[in-house]
Backbone bond lengths (Angstrom), bond angles and torsions (degrees), N, CA, C in turn:
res aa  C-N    CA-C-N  psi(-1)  N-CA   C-N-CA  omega(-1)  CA-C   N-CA-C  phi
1 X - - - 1.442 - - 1.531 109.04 -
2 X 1.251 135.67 113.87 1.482 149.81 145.88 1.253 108.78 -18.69
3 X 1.725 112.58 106.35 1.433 114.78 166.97 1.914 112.54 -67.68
4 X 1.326 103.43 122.31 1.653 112.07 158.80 1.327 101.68 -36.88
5 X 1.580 87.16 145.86 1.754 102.29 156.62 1.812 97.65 -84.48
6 X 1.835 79.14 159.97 2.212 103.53 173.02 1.460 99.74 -109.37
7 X 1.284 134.72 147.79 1.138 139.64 159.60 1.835 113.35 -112.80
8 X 1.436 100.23 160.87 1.218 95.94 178.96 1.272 95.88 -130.06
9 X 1.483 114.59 129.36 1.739 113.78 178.75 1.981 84.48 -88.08
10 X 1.514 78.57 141.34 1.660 116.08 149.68 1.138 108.28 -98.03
11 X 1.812 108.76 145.58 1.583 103.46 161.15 1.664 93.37 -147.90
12 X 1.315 94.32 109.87 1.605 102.20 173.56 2.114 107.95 -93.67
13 X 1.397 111.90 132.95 1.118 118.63 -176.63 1.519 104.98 -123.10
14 X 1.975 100.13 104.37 1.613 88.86 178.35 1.423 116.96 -116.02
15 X 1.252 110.64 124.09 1.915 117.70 -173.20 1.240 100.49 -103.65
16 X 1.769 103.95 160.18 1.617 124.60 157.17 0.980 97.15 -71.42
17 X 1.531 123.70 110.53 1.390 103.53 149.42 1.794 151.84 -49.06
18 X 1.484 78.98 -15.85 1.856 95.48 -176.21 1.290 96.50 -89.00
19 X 1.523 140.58 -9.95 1.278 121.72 137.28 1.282 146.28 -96.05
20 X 1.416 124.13 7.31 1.412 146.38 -178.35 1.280 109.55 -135.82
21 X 1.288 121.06 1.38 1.718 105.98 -169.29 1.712 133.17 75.27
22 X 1.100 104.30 -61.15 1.469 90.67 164.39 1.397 110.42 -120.26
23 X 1.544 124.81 -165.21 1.601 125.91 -137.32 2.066 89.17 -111.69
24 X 1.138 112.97 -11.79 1.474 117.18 -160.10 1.313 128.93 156.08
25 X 1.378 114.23 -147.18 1.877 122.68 178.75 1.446 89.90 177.21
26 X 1.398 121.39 147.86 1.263 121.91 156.81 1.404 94.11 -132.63
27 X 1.725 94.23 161.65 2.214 111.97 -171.32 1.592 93.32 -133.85
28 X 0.983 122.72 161.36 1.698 159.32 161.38 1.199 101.54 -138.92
29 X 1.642 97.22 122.10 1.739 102.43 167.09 1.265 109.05 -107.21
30 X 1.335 130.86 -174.62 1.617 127.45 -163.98 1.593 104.89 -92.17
31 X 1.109 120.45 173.99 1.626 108.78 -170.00 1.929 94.09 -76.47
32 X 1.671 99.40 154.30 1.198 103.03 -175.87 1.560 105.30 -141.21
33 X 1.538 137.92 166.26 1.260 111.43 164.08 1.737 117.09 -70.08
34 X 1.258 115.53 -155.92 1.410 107.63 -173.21 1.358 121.77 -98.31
35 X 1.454 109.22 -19.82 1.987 124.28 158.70 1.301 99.51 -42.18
36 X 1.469 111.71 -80.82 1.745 113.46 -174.14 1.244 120.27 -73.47
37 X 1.578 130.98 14.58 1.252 137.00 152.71 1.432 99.51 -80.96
38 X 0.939 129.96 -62.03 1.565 140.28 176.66 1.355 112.37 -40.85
39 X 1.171 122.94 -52.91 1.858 138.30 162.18 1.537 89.37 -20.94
40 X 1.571 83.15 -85.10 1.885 108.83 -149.54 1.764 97.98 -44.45
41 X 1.226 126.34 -38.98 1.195 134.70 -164.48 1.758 101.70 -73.13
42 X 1.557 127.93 -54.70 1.232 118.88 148.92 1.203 140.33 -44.56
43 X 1.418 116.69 -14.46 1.130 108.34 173.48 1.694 112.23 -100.87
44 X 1.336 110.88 -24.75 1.275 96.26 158.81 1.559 139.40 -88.24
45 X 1.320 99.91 5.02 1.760 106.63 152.72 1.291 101.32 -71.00
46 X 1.037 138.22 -54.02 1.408 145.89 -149.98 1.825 125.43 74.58
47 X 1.548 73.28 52.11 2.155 109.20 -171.66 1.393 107.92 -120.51
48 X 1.553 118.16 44.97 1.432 93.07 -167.81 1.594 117.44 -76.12
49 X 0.942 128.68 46.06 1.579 137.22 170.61 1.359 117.92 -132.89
50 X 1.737 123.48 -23.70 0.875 108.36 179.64 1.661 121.69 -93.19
51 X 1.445 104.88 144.34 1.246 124.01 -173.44 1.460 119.64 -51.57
52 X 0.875 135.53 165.17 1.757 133.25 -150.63 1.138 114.71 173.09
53 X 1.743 133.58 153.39 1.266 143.59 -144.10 1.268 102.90 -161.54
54 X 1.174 126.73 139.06 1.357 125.97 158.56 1.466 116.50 -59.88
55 X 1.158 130.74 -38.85 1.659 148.50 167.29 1.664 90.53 -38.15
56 X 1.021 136.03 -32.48 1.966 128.85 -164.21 1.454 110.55 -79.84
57 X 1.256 90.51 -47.16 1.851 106.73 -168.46 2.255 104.88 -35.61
58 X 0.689 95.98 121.02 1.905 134.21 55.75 2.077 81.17 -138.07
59 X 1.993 85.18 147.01 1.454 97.65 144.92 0.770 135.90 -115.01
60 X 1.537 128.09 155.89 1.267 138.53 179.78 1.646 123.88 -134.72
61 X 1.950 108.20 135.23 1.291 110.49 -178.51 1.129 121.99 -145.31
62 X 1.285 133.38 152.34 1.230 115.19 -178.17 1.496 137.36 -81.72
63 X 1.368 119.04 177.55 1.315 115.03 -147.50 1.040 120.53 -177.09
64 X 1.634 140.86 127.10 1.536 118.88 -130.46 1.410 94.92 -91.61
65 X 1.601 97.79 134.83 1.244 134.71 152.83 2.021 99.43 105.13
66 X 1.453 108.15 10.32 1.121 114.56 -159.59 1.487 126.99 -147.15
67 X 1.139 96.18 -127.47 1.770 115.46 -174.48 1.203 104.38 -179.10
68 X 1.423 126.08 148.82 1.312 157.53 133.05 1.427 138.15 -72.18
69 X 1.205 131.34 86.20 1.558 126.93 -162.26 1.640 102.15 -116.73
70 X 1.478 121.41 108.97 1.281 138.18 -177.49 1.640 113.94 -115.87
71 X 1.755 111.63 114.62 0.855 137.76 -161.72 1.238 113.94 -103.49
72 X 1.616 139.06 111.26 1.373 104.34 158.10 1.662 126.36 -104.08
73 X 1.396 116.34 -179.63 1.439 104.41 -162.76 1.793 88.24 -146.30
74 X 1.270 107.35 122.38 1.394 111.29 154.64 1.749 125.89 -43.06
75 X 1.261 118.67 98.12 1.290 89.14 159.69 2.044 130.60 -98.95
76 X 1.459 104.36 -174.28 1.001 121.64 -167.28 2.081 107.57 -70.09
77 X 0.956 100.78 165.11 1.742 106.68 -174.02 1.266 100.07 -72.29
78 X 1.549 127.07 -4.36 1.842 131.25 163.60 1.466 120.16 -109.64
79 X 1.565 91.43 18.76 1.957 97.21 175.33 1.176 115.21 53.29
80 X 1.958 125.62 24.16 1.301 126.43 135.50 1.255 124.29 -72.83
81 X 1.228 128.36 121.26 1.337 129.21 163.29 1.929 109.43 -37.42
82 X 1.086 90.84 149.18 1.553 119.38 178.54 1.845 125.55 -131.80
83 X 0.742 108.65 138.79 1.553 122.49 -134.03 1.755 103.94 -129.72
């Protein structure tokens, strides 16, 4: 049986600071399969219904004072990211 791929969502958060104060936040989540990579990724659009692909990435949405740019990344069969 064919091991699944893990993904690791990125979530880079980039703000003006001269309107929010600071410049952002960035996240790495732990490797996941690609359903609940896909989840996590709807839920931080704030789309949880709409349909989604790993083929889209990176997404991006807005976000006050900013943007949202969500990446995913295959990882490795030891839940290191791969590059």
């Amino acid at each position: 049986m064919p091991e699944r791929p893990l993904y690791i969502v990125e979530v880079d958060d980039q703000c003006d600071p001269r309107l929010v104060g600071h410049s952002g936040s960035s996240y790495a989540s732990p490797p996941q399969p690609e359903v609940q990579a896909l989840a996590l990724v709807r839920m931080l659009l704030g789309s949880s219904t709409r349909p989604l692909a790993v083929a889209e990435a990176p997404f991006r949405t807005p976000i006050a004072g900013g943007q949202r740019v969500i990446r995913l990344h295959r990882a490795a069969a030891d839940g290191q990211l791969q590059i």
